[in-house]
C-alpha positions in Angstrom: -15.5 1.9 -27.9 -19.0 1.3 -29.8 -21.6 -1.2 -28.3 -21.1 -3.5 -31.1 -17.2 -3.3 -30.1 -18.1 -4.0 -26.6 -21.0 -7.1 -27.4 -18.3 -8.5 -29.5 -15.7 -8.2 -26.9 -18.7 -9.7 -23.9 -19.0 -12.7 -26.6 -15.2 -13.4 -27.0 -14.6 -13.4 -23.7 -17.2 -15.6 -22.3 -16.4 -18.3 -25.1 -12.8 -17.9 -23.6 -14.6 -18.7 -20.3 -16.2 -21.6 -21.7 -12.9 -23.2 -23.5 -11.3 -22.8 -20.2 -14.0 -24.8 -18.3 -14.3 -27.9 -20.8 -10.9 -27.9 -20.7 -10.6 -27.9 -17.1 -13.7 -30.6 -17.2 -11.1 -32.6 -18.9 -8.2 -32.7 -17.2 -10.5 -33.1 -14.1 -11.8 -36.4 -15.5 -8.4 -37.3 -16.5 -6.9 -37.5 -13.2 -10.0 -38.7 -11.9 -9.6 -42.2 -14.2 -5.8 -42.4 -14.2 -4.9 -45.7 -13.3 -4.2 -45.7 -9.4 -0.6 -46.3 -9.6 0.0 -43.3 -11.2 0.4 -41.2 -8.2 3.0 -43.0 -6.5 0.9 -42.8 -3.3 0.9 -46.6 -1.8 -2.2 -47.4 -0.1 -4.0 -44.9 -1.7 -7.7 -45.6 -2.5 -10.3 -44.8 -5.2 -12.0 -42.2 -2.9 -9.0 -40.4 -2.1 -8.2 -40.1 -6.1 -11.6 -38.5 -6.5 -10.7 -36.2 -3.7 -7.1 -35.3 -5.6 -9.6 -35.0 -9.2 -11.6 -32.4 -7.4 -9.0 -30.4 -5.6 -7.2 -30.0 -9.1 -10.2 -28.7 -10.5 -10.8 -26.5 -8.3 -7.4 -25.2 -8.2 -7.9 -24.4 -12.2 -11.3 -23.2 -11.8 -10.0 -20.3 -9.1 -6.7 -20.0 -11.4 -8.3 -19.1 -14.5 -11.4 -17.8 -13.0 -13.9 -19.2 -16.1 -16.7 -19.4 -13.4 -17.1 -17.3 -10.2 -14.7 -17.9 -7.3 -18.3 -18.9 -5.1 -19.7 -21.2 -8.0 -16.3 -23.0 -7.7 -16.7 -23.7 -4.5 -20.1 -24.4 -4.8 -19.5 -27.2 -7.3 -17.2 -28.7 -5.1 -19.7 -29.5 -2.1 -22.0 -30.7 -4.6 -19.2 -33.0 -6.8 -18.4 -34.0 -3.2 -21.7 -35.1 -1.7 -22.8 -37.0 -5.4 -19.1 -39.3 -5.6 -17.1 -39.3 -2.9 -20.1 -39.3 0.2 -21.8 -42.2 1.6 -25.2 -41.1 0.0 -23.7 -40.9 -3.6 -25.0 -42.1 -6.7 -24.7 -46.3 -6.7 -22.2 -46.0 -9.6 -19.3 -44.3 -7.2 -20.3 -46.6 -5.1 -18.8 -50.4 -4.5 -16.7 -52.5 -2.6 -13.1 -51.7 -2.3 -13.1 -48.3 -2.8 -12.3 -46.7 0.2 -13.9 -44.8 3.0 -17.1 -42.5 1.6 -17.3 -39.0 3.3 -20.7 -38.5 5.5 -22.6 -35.8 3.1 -23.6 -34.3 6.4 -20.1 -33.7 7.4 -20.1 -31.8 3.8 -22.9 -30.0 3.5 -22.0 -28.9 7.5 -18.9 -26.8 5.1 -21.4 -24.3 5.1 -22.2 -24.0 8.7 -18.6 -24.3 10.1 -18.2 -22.4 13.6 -15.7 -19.8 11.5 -18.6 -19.1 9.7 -20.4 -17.7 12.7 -17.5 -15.3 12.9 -17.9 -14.1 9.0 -21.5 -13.5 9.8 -21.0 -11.5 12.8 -18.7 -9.3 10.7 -21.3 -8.3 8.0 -23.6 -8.0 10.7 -21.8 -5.3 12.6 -20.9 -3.9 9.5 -24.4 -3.7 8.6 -25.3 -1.9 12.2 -22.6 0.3 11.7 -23.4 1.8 8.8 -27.5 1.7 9.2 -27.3 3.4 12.6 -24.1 6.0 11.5 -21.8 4.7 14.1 -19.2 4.6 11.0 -19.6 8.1 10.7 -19.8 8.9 13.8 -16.7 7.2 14.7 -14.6 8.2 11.6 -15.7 11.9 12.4 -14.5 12.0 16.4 -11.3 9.7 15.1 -9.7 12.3 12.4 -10.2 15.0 15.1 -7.3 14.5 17.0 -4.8 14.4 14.0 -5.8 18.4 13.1 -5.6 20.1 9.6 -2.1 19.5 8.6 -2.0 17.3 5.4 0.6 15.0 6.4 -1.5 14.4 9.9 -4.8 14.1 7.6 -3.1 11.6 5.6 -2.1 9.6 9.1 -5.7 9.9 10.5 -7.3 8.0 7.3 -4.4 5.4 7.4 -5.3 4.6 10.9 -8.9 5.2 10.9 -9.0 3.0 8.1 -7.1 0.2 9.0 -9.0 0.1 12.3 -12.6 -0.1 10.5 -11.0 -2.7 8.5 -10.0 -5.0 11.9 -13.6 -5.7 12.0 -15.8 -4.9 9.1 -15.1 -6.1 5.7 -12.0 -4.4 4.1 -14.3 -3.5 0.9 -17.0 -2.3 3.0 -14.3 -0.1 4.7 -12.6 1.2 1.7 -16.0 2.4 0.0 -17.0 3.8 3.3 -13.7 5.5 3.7 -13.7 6.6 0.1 -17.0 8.4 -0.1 -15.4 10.8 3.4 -12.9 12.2 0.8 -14.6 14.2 -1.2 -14.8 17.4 1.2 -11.3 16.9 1.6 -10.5 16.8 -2.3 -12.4 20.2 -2.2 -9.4 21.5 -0.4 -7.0 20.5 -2.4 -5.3 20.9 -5.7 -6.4 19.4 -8.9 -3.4 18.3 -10.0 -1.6 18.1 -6.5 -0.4 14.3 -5.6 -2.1 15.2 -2.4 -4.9 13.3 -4.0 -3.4 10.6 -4.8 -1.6 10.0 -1.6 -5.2 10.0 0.0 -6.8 7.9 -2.2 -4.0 5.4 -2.3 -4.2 5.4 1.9 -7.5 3.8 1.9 -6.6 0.2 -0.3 -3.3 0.1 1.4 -4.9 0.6 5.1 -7.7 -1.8 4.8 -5.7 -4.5 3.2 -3.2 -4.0 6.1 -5.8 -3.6 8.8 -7.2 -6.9 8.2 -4.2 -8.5 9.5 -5.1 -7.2 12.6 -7.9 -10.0 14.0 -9.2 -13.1 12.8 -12.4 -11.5 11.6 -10.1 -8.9 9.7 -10.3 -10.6 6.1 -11.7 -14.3 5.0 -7.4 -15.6 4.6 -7.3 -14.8 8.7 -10.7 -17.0 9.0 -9.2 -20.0 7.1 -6.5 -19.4 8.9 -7.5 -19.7 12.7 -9.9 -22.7 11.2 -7.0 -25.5 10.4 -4.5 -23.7 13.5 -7.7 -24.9 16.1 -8.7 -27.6 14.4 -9.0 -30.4 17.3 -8.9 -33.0 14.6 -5.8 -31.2 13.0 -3.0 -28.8 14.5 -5.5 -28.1 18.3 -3.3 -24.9 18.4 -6.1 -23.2 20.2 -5.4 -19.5 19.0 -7.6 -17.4 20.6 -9.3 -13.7 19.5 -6.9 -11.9 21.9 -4.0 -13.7 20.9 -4.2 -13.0 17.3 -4.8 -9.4 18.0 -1.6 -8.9 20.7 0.5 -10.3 18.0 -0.7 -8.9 14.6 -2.0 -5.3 15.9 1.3 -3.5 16.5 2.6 -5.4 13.6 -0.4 -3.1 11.4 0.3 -0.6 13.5 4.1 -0.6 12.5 3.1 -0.8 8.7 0.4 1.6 8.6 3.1 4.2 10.1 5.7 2.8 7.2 2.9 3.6 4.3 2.2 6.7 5.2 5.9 7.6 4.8 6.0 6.0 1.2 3.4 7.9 0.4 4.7 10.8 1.3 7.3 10.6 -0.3 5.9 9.1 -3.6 3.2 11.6 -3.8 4.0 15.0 -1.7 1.2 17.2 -0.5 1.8 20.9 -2.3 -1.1 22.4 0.2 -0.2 22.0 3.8 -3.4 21.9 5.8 -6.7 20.8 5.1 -10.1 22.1 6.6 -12.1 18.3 7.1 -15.6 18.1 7.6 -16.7 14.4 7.4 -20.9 14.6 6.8 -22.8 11.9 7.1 -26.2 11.0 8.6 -26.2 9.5 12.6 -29.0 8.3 13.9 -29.8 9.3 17.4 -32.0 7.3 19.8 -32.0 4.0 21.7 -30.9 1.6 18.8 -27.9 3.3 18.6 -27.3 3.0 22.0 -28.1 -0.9 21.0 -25.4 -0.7 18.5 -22.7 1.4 20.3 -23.1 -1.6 23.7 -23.4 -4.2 21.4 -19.9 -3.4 19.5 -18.3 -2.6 22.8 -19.3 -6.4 24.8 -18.6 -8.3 21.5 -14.8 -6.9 21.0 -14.6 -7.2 24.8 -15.4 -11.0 25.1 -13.3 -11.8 21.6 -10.1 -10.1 23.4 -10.7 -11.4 27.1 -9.4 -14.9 27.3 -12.1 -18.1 27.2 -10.7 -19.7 30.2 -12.0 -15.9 32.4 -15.3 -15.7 30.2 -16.5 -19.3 29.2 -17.1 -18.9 25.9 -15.3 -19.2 22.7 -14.9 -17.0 19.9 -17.4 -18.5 17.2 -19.7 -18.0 20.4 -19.4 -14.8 20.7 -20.1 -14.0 17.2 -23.8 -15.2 17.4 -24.7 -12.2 20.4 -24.8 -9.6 17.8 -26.7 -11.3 15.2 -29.1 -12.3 17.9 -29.0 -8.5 19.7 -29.7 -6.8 16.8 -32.6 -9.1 15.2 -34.1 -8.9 18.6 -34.4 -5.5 18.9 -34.9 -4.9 15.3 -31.8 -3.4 14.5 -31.2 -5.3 11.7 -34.3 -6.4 9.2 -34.7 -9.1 6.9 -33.9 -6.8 4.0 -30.2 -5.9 5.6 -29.7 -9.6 5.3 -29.0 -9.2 1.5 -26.5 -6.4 1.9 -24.0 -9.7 3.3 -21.3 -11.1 0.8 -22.6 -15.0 0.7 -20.8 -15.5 -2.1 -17.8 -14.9 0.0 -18.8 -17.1 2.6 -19.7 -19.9 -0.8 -16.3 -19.6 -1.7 -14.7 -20.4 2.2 -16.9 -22.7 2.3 -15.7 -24.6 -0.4 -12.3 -24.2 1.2 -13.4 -26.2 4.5 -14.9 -28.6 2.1 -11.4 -29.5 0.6 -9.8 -29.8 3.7 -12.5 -32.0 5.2 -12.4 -34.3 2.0 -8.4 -34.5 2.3 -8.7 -35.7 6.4 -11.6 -37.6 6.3 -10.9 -39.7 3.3 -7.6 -40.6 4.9 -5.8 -38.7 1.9 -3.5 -36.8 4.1 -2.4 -39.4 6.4 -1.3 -41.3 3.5 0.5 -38.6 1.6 2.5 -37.8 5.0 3.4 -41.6 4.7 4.2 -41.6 1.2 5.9 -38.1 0.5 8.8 -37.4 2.5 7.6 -34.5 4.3 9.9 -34.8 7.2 13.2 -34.1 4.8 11.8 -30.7 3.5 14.0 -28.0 4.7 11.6 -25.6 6.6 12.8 -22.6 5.4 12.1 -23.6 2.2 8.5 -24.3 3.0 8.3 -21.1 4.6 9.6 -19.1 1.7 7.9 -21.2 -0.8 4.8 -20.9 0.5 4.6 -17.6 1.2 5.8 -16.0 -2.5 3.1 -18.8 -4.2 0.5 -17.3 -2.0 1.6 -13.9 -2.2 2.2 -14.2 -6.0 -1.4 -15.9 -7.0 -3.0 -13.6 -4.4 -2.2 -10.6 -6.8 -4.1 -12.4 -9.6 -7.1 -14.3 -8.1 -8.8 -13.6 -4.6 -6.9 -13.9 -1.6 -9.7 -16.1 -0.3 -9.7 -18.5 -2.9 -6.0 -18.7 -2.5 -5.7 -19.5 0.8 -9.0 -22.2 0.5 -6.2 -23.1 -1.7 -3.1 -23.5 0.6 -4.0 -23.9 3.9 -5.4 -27.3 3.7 -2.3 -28.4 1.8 -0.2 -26.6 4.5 -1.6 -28.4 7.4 -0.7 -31.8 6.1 2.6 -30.9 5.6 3.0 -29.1 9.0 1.8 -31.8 10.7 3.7 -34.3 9.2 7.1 -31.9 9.8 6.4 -31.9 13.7 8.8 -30.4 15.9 10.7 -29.6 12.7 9.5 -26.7 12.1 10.8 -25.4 15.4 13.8 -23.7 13.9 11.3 -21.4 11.9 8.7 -20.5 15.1 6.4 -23.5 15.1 3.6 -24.4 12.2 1.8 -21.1 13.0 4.9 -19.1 11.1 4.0 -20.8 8.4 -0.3 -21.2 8.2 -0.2 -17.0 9.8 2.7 -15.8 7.3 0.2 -17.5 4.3 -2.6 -15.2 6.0 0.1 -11.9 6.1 1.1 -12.9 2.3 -2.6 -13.1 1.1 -3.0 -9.3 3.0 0.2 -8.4 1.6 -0.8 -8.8 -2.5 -2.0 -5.6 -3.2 -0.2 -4.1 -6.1 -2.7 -4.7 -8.8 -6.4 -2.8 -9.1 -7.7 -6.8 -10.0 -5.5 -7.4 -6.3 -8.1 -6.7 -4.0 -11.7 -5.2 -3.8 -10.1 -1.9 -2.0 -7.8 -1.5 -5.1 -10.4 -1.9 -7.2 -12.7 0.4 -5.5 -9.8 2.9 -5.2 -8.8 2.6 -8.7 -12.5 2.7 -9.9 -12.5 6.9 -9.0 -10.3 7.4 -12.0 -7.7 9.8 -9.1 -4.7 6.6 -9.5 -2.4 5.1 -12.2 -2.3 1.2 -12.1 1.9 2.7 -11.9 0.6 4.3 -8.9 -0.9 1.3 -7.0 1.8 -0.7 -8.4 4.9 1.0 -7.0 3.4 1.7 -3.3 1.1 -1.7 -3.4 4.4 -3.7 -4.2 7.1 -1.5 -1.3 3.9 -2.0 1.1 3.5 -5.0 0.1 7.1 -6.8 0.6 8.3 -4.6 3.7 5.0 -6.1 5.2 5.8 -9.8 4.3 9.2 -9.1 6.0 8.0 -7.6 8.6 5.3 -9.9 9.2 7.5 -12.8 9.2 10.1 -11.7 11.2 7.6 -11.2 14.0 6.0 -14.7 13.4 9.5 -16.3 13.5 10.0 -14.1 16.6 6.7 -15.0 18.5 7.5 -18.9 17.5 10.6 -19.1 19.3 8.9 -18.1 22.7 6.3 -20.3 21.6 3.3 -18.2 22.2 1.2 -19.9 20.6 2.1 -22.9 22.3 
């Protein structure tokens, strides 16, 4: 295609984006000055309707994408603070209009303990990678699997998924990637071997997240409105999450590596590996190595033996490693804010729907209680897995959850005959990890489909088996775990 081709291509597109964002400007200001009785909501106040405006704009401003997922959420904070908060501008102000957010309580979005634990997973990303204990590890890890294909295949399923239990799954899956090229040396051209391999690392990071809260931002969102002692006060904990949801990776990582088998067959049987890669020797990787081991000991060991939380916990290697100079000002940049924008905005959402009072009175006023749970179950986990496949999983649970938590709550003991309101809150977080079948799914598609080795027929026939045998999977055991009520 010709530059001219591609500048007028650039231009049509972002007028499309621009279309799509007055229009969404106006439907936003259309609900926000319907008349009151519209919504069939008694009781409800002008505040609240604001708060319904802005959650439908942001639910067509992550649909369509027209601005980035992070500037949506962005814009919500700020729409929030200048209407609906008690510092607003004087004309959203008045008497009679319902109870006005504290902006602090907004802008606090941003600093919300389940931030802490986003931050310590760049931050340990960042350590791993500067000081080569990624390398290291990933080379000492695909050891034991030898040099038959099939095994080689297995190691970078595993090794893989476990990287991506607590690092980023995109950082994972371009780390991952770049250790395949001396393996691709040893293989066939036009063998699926290559394929199979290349496939394995998408597959295994979107999987591995499920593992522990820190896994992927969906988990995050998650554990935020299961703990909330304003909300649900499960009080999940880093140990529990990981008893549950690591065999259950462990279980699909084993199933993948089957389907990829048998989709795409290795034609050479064994493979002579040699993973390179730079580690740096000397006392900060000492540091690092202690530093990983005490942090994933005191998120597993329970907080009634240790003290101290998990969002706690999270802040030792941040302050570890700026200490000692592990990581510098400079790393800071390598972290994914806009990730942590976009959650943000998320919190925000569900902060505006509880603290305006808009939940309690949509428990009153929709009938909530004569929802067949099933239903809400299924329901909710083929919308999340559906728009997952199309927008980021992030935005889509910022989406659901806080939706998902009113209606939980108002169901109550209900939901008993499907394993409690964590089936339904954790199977949202297993359907987000399970929409993977598209290269626009998932950063770890994309990345994988970016090396030109994969079909979009490729990634759609093993991201779409992976994908549904783990929703099945994953709420089986969540139904399972509910009815011994292990997370109380």
């Amino acid at each position: 295609m010709s530059e001219n081709n591609l500048n007028v291509l650039s231009s049509t597109i972002e007028m499309k984006k621009v279309w799509q964002l007055l229009a969404i400007a106006l439907i936003t200001i259309g609900v926000w000055n319907l008349p009151i009785t519209f919504f069939g909501i008694d009781g409800l106040t002008i505040v609240q309707q604001r708060i319904i405006a802005i959650f439908v704009f942001a639910t067509l401003a992550w649909l369509t994408e027209c601005i980035p997922a992070w500037a949506t959420s962005l814009a919500i904070m700020m729409i929030m603070c200048v209407t609906v908060s008690e510092n607003s501008f004087t004309i959203f102000k008045g008497d009679g209009i319902g109870e006005l957010l504290k902006s602090k309580a907004i802008m606090a979005s941003f600093a919300d303990p389940i931030i802490m634990l986003f931050l310590a997973g760049f931050i340990l990303a960042i350590a791993a990678s500067k000081s080569g204990l990624d390398t290291l590890l990933a080379r000492n890890m695909i050891r034991p699997f030898g040099k038959k294909s099939e095994n080689v295949l297995l190691g970078f399923l595993f090794i893989t998924g476990i990287f991506s239990m607590f690092i980023s799954n995109t950082a994972t899956a371009a780390l991952m990637l770049t250790f395949l090229a001396p393996v691709f040396a040893a293989l066939p051209a036009n063998g699926k071997g290559r394929i199979a391999l290349t496939m394995s690392i998408p597959l295994a990071a979107n999987l591995g997240g499920m593992g522990t809260p820190i896994g992927t931002p969906p988990n995050m969102i998650a554990l935020k409105f299961l703990n909330d002692p304003e909300g649900l006060n499960l009080g999940i904990s880093f140990g529990q999450w990981m008893m549950i949801m690591t065999p259950l990776v462990i279980i699909l990582l084993l199933i993948c590596w089957r389907i990829l088998l048998y989709f795409f067959p290795f034609s050479k049987k064994t493979i002579e590996l040699n993973i390179d890669g730079e580690v740096h020797k000397g006392w900060r990787m000492y540091i690092v190595i202690a530093t990983f081991i005490i942090t994933i000991l005191l998120w597993i060991i329970p907080e009634k033996i240790t003290g101290i939380n998990t969002n706690t916990v999270a802040m030792i290697p941040m302050g570890v490693f700026a200490i000692t100079g592990v990581i510098s000002a400079k790393d800071l940049q390598q972290i994914d804010w806009s990730v942590i924008w976009m959650v943000a905005g998320g919190f925000a959402l569900g902060l505006g729907m509880n603290s305006s009072g808009l939940a309690d009175v949509a428990i009153e006023s929709i009938p909530f209680g004569n929802w067949s749970p099933i239903m809400i179950l299924i329901v909710s986990g083929l919308i999340c897995y559906f728009l997952s496949n199309f927008i980021s999983n992030t935005a889509t649970a910022a989406l659901l959850m806080p939706i998902l938590a009113v209606v939980c709550r108002a169901m109550g003991d209900k939901l008993g005959v499907i394993g409690g309101t964590s089936t339904i809150l954790l199977g949202v977080a297993i359907a987000a990890s399970s929409a993977m079948c598209l290269p626009i799914s998932t950063p770890p598609n994309a990345i994988a489909y970016s090396t030109g080795l994969i079909q979009q027929k490729d990634m759609l026939k093993t991201g779409l088996l992976c994908g549904l045998i783990s929703l099945a999977l994953g709420y089986g055991l969540l139904f399972i775990v509910g009815e011994f009520h292990f997370f109380g």
